[in-house]
C-alpha positions as a printed Julia matrix, in Angstrom:
152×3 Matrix{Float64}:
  27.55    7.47  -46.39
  29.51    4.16  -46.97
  31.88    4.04  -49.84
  31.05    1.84  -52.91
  33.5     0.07  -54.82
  33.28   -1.0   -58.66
  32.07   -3.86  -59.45
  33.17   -6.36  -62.37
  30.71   -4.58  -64.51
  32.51   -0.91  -63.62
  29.19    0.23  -61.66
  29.99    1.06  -57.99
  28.14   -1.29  -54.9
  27.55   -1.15  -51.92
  30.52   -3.18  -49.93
  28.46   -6.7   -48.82
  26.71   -6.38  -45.71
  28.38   -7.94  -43.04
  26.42  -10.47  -41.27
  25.52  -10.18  -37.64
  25.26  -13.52  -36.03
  21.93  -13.73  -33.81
  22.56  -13.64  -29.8
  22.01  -17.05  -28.74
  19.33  -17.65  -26.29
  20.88  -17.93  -23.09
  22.62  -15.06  -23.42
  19.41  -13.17  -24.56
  17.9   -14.98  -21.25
  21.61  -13.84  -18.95
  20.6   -10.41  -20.15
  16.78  -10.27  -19.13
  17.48  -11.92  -16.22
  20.5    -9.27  -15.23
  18.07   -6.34  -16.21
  15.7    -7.73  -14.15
  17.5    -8.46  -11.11
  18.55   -4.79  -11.42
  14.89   -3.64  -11.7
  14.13   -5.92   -8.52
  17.13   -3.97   -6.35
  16.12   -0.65   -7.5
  12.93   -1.81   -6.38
  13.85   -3.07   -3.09
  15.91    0.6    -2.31
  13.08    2.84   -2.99
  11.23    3.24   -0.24
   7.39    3.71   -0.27
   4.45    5.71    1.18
   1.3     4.11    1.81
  -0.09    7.04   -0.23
   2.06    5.68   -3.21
   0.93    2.11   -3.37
  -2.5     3.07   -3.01
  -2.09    5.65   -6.26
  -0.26    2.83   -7.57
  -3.43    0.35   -6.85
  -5.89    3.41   -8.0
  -3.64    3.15  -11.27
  -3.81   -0.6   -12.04
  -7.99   -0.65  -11.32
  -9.29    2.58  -11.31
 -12.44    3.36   -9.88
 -14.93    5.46  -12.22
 -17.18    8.45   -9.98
 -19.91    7.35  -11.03
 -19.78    3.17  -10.07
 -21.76    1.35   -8.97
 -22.45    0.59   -5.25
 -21.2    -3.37   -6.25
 -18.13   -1.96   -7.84
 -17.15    0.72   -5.23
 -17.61   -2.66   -2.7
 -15.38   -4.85   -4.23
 -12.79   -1.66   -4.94
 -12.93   -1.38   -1.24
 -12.17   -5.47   -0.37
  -9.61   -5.3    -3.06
  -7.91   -2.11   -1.37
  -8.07   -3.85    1.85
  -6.91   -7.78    0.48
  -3.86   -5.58   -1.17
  -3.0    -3.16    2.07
  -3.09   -6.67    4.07
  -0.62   -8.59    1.87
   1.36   -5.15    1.77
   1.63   -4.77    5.13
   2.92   -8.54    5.6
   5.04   -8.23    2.91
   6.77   -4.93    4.54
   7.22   -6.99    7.87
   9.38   -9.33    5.46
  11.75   -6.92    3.41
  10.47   -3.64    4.58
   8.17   -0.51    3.16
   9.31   -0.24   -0.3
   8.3    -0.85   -3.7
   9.27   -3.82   -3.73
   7.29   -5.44   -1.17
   4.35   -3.07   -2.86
   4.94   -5.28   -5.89
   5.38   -8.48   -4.34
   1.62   -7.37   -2.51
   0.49   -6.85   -6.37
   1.77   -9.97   -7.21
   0.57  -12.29   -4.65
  -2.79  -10.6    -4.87
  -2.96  -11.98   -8.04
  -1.48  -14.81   -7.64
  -3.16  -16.38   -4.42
  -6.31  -13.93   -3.05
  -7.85  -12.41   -6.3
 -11.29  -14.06   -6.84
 -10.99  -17.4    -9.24
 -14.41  -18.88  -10.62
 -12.95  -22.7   -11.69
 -14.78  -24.47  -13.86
 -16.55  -27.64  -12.59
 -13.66  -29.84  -13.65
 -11.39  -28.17  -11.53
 -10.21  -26.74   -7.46
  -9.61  -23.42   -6.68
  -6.14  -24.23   -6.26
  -5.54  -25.71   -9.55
  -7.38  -23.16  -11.15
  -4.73  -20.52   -9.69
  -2.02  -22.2   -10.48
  -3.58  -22.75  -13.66
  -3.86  -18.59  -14.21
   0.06  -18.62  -13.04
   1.22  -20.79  -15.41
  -0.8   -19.43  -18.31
   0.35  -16.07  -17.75
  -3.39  -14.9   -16.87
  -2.49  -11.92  -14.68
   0.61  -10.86  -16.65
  -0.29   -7.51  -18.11
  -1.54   -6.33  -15.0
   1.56   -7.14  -13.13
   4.39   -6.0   -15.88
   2.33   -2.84  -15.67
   2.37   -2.77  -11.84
   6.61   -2.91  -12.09
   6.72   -0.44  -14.61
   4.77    1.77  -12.61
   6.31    1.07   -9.2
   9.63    1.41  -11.41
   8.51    5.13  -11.84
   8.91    5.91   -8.17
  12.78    5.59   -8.04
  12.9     8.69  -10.23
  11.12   10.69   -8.62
């Protein structure tokens, strides 16, 4: 409990709150980017089974018993497109889960199917998706879950 004092009317108060000055913003933006160069090194020093980044792909699109023959297809491309950019990506910084999420990542970023409109390439239309944060939520929730490995 914090002590009260009297104030000029003789009823005790609460001592004034003292004010907390906001971070600024590059120090907010020093400390996500120091938290996330830590996440990227724990990353890069936990190795990885093929079996994981495939539970880790079954995770981010799961594939419900009863789909479709379409849908069990393009699971199937999609599992191959990933295990090909993960197996490059291992030549490059080696079998861990950080090449797994770099895989994930440039997946999205330069393989997954884009439909442009008519006013626009394929390539603008990715970068397009890049820039506008399109793929975001899947890949946040890729690191998170390639995070959980290093605990095991």
């Amino acid at each position: 409990m914090t002590p009260s004092t009297a104030g000029p009317s003789g009823t005790p108060q609460e001592p004034p709150a003292r004010s907390r000055k906001p971070a600024a913003p590059w120090v907010l933006s020093s400390q996500y980017f120091e938290r996330f160069a830590d996440e990227e090194t724990a990353l890069a020093r936990t190795d990885i089974a093929i079996a994981d980044f495939h539970q880790a792909i079954a995770d981010l699109w799961p594939l419900d018993d009863d789909a479709s023959s379409r849908k069990r297809t393009n699971h199937a491309a999609r599992l191959d497109a990933l295990d090909d950019v993960f197996r490059a990506e291992s030549e490059r910084v080696g079998r861990t889960a950080y090449a797994a999420e770099r895989a994930i990542t440039g997946y999205l970023d330069h393989v997954t199917p884009r439909r442009p409109p008519q006013s626009m390439t394929e390539e603008i239309a990715r970068a397009t998706a890049v820039l506008e944060g399109a793929d975001d939520e899947i890949k946040n929730k890729a690191h998170r879950r390639l995070l959980q490995l290093r605990t095991r």
